[in-house]
Gaussian input, Z-matrix of N, CA and C with variables (Angstrom, degrees):
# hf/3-21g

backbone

0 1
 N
 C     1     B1
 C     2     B2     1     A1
 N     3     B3     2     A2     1     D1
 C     4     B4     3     A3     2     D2
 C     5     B5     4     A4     3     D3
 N     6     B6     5     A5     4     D4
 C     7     B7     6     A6     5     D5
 C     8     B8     7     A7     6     D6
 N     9     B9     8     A8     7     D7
 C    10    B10     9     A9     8     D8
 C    11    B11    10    A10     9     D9
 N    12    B12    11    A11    10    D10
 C    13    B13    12    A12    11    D11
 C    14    B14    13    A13    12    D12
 N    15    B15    14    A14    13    D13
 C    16    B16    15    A15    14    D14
 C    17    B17    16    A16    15    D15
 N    18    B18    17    A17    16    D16
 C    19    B19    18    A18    17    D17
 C    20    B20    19    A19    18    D18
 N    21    B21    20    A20    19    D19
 C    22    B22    21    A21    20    D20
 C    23    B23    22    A22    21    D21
 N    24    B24    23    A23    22    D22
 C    25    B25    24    A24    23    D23
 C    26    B26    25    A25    24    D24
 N    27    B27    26    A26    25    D25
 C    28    B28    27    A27    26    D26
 C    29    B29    28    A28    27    D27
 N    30    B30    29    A29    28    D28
 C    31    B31    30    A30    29    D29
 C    32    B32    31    A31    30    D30
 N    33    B33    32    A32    31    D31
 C    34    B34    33    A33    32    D32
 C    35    B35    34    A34    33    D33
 N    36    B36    35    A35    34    D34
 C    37    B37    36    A36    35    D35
 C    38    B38    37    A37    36    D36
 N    39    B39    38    A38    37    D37
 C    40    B40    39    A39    38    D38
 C    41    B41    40    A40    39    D39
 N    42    B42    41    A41    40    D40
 C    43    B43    42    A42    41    D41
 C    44    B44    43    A43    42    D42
 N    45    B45    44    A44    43    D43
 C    46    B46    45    A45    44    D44
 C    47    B47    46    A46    45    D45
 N    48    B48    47    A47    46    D46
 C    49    B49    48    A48    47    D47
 C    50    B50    49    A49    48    D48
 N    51    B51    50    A50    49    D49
 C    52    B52    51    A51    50    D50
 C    53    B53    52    A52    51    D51
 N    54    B54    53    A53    52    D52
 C    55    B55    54    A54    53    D53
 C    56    B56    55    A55    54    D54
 N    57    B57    56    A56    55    D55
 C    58    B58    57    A57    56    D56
 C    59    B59    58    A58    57    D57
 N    60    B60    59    A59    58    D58
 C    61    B61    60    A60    59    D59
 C    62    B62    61    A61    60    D60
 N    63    B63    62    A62    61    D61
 C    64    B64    63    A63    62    D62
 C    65    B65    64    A64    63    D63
 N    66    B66    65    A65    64    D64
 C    67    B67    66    A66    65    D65
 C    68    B68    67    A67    66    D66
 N    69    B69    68    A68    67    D67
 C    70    B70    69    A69    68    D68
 C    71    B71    70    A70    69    D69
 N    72    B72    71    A71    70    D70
 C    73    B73    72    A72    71    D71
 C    74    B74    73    A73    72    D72
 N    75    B75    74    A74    73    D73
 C    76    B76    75    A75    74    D74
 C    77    B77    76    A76    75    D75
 N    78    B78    77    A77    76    D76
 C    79    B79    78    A78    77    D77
 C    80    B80    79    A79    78    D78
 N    81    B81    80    A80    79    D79
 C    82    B82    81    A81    80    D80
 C    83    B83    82    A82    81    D81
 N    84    B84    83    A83    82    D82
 C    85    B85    84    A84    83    D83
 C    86    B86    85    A85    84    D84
 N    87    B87    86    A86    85    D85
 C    88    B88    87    A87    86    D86
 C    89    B89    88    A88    87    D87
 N    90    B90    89    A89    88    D88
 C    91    B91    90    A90    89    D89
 C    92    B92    91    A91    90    D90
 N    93    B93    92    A92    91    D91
 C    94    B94    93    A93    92    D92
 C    95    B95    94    A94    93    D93
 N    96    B96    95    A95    94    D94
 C    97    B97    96    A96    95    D95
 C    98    B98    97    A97    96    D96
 N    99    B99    98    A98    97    D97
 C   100   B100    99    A99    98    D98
 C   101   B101   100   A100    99    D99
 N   102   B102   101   A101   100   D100
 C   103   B103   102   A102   101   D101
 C   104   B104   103   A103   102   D102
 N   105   B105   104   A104   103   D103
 C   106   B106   105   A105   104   D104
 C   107   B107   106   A106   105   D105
 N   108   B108   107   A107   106   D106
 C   109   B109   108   A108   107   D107
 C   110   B110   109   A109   108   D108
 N   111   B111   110   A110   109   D109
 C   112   B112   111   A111   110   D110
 C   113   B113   112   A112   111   D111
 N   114   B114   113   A113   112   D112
 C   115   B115   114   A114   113   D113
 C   116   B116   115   A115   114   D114
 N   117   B117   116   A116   115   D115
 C   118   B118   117   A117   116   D116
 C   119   B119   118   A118   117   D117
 N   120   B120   119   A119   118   D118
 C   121   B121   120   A120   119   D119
 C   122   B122   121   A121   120   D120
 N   123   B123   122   A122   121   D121
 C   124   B124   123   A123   122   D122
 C   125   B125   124   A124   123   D123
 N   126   B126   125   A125   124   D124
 C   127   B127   126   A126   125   D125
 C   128   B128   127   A127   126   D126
 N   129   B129   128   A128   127   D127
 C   130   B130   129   A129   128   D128
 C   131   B131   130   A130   129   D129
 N   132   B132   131   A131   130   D130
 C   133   B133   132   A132   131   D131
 C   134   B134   133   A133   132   D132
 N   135   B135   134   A134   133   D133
 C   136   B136   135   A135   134   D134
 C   137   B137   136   A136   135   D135
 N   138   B138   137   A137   136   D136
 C   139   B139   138   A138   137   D137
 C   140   B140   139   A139   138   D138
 N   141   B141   140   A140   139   D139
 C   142   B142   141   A141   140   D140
 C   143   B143   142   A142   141   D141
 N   144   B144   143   A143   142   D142
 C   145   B145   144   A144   143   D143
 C   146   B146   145   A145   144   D144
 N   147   B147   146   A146   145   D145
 C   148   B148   147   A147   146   D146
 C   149   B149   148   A148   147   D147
 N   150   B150   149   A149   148   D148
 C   151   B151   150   A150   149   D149
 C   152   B152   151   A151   150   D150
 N   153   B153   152   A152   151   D151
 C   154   B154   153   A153   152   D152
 C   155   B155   154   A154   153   D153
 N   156   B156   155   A155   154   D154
 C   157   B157   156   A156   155   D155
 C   158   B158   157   A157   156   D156
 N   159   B159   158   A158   157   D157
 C   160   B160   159   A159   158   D158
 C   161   B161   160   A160   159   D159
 N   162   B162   161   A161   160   D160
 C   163   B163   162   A162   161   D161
 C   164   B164   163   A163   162   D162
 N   165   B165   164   A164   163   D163
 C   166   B166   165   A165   164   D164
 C   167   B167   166   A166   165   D165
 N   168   B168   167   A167   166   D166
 C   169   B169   168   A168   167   D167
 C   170   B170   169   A169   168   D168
 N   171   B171   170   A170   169   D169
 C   172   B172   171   A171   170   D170
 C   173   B173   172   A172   171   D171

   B1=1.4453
   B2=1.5253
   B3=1.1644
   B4=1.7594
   B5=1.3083
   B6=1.6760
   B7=0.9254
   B8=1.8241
   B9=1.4097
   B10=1.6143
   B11=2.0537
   B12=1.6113
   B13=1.5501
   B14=1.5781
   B15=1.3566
   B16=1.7204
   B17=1.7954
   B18=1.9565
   B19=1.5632
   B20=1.5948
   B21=1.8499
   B22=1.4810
   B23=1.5953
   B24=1.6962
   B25=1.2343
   B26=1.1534
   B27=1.2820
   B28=1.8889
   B29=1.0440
   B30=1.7374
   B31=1.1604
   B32=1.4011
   B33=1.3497
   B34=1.5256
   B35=1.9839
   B36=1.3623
   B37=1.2197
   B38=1.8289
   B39=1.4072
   B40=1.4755
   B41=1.2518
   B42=1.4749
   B43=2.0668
   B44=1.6747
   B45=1.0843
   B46=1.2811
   B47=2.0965
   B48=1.2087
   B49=1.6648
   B50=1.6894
   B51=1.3887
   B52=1.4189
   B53=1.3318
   B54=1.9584
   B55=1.3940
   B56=1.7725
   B57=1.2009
   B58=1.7238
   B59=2.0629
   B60=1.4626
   B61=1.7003
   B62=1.1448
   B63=1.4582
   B64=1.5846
   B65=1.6819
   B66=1.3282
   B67=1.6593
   B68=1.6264
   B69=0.9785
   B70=1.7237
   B71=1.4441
   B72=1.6937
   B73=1.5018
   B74=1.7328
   B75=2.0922
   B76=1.7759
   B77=1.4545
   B78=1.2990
   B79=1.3557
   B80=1.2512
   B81=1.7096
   B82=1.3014
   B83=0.9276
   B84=1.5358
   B85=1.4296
   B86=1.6529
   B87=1.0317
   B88=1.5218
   B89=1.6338
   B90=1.2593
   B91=1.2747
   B92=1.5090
   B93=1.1219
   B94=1.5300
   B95=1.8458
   B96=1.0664
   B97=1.6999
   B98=1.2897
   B99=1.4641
   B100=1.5344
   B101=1.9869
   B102=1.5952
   B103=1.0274
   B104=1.7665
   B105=0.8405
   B106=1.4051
   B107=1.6940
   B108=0.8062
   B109=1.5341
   B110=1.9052
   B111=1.3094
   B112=1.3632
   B113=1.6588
   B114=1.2713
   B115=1.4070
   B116=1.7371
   B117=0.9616
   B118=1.5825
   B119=2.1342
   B120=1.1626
   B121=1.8613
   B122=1.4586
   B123=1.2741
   B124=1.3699
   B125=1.9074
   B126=1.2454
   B127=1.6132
   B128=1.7999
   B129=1.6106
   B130=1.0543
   B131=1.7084
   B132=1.5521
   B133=1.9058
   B134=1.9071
   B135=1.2096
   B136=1.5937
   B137=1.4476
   B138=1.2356
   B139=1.8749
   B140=1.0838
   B141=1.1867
   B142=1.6772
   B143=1.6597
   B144=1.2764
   B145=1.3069
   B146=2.0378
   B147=0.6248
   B148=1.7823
   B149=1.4144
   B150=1.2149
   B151=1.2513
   B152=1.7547
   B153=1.3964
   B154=1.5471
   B155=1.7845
   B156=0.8418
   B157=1.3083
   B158=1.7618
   B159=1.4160
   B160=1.9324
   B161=1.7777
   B162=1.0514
   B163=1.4865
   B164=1.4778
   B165=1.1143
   B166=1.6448
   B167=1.5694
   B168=1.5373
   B169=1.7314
   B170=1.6930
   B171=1.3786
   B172=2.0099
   B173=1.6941
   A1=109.24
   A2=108.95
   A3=108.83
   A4=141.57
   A5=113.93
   A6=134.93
   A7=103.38
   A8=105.01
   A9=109.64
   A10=98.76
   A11=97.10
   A12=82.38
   A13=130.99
   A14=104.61
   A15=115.18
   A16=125.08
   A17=96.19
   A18=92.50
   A19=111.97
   A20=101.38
   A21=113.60
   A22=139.19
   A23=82.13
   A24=105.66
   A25=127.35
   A26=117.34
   A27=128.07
   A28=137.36
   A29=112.64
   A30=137.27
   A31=110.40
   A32=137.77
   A33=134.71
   A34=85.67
   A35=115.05
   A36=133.07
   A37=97.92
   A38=136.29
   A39=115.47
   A40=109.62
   A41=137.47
   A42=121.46
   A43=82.85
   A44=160.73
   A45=146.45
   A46=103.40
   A47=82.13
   A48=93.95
   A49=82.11
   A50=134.02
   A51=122.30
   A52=131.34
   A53=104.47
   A54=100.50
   A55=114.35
   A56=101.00
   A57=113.11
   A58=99.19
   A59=105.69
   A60=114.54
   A61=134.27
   A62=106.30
   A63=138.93
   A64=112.66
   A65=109.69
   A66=105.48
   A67=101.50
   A68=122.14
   A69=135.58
   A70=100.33
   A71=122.42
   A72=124.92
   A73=82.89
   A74=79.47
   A75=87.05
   A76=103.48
   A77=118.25
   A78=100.02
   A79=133.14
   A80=122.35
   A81=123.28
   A82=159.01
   A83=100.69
   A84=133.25
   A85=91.54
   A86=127.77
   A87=113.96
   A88=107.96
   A89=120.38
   A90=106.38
   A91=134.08
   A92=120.23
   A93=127.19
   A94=95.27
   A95=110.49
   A96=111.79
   A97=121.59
   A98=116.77
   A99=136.95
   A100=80.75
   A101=115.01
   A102=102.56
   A103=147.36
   A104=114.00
   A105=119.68
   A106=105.77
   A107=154.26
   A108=160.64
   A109=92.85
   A110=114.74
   A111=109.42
   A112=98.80
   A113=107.68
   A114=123.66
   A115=111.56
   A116=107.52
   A117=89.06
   A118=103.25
   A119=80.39
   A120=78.30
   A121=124.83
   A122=106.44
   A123=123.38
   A124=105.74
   A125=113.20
   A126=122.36
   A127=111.54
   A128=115.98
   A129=104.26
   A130=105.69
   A131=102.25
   A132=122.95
   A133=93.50
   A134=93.22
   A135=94.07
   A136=126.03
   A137=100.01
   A138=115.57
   A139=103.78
   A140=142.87
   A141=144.35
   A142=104.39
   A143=115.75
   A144=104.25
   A145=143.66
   A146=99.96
   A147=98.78
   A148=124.60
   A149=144.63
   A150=124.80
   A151=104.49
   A152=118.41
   A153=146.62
   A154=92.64
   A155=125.29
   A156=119.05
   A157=114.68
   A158=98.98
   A159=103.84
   A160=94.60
   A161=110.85
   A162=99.01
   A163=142.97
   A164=109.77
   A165=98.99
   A166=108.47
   A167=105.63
   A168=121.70
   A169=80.93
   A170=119.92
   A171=98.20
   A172=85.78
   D1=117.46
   D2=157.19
   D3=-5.83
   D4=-58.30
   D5=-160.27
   D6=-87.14
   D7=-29.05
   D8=-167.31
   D9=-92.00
   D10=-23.51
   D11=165.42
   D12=-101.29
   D13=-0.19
   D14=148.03
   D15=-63.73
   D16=-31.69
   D17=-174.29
   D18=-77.10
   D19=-24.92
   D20=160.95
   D21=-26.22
   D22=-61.10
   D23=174.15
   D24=-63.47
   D25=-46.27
   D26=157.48
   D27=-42.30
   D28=-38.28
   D29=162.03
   D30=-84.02
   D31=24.75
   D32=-172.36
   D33=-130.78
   D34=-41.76
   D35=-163.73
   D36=-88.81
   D37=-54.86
   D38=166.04
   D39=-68.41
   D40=-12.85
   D41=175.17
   D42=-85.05
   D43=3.41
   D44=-179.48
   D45=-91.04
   D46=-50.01
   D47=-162.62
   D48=-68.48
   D49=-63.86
   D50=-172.32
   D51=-41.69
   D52=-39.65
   D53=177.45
   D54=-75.59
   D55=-14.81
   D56=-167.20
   D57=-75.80
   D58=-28.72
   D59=-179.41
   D60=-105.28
   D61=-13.27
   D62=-173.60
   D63=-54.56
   D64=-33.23
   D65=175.87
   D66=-123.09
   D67=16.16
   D68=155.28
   D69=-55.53
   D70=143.81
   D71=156.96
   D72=-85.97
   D73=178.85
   D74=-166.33
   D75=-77.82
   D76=-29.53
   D77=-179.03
   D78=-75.58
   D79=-1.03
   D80=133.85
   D81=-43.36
   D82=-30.98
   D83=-178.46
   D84=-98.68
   D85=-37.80
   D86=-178.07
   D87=-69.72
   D88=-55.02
   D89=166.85
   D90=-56.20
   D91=-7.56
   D92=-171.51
   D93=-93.77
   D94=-39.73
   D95=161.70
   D96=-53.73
   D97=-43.79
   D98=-145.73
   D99=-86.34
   D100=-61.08
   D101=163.84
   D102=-66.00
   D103=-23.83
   D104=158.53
   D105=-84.59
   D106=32.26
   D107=164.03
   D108=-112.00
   D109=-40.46
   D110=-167.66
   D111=-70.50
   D112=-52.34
   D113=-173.18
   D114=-57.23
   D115=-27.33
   D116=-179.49
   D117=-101.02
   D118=-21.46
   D119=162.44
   D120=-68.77
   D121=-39.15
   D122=166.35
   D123=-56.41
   D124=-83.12
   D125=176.51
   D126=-30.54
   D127=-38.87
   D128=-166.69
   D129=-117.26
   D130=21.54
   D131=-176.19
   D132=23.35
   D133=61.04
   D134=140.18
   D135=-109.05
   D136=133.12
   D137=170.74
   D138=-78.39
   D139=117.60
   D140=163.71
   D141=-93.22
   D142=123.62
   D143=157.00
   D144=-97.35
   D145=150.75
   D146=168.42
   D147=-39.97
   D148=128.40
   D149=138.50
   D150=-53.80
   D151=166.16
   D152=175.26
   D153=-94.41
   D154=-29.11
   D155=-160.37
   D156=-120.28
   D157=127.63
   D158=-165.20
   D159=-80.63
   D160=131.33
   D161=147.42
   D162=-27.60
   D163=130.24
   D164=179.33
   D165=-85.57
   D166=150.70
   D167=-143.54
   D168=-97.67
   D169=145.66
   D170=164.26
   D171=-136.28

């Protein structure tokens, strides 16, 4: 079925990204996001904007 070898694939693709971050501290792993977040904004020239307004903390 289709659908069970797409979920395959997802699950072949998050054990990839885990073993690739797994002995990373977080702020390695946060920057390795922070940079690939730039990169596909860049590739696909999207402007994202801000909300003005922070969440409220509870």
């Amino acid at each position: 079925m289709k659908t069970e070898k797409s979920l395959e694939e997802v699950r072949e693709w998050k054990q990839n990204i885990y073993e690739s971050d797994k002995d990373k501290a977080p702020e390695q792993v946060l920057d390795k996001i922070k940079h690939e977040t730039e990169y596909i904004k860049k590739e696909l020239n999207l402007q994202l904007c801000r909300s003005r307004k922070k969440p409220a903390r509870t």
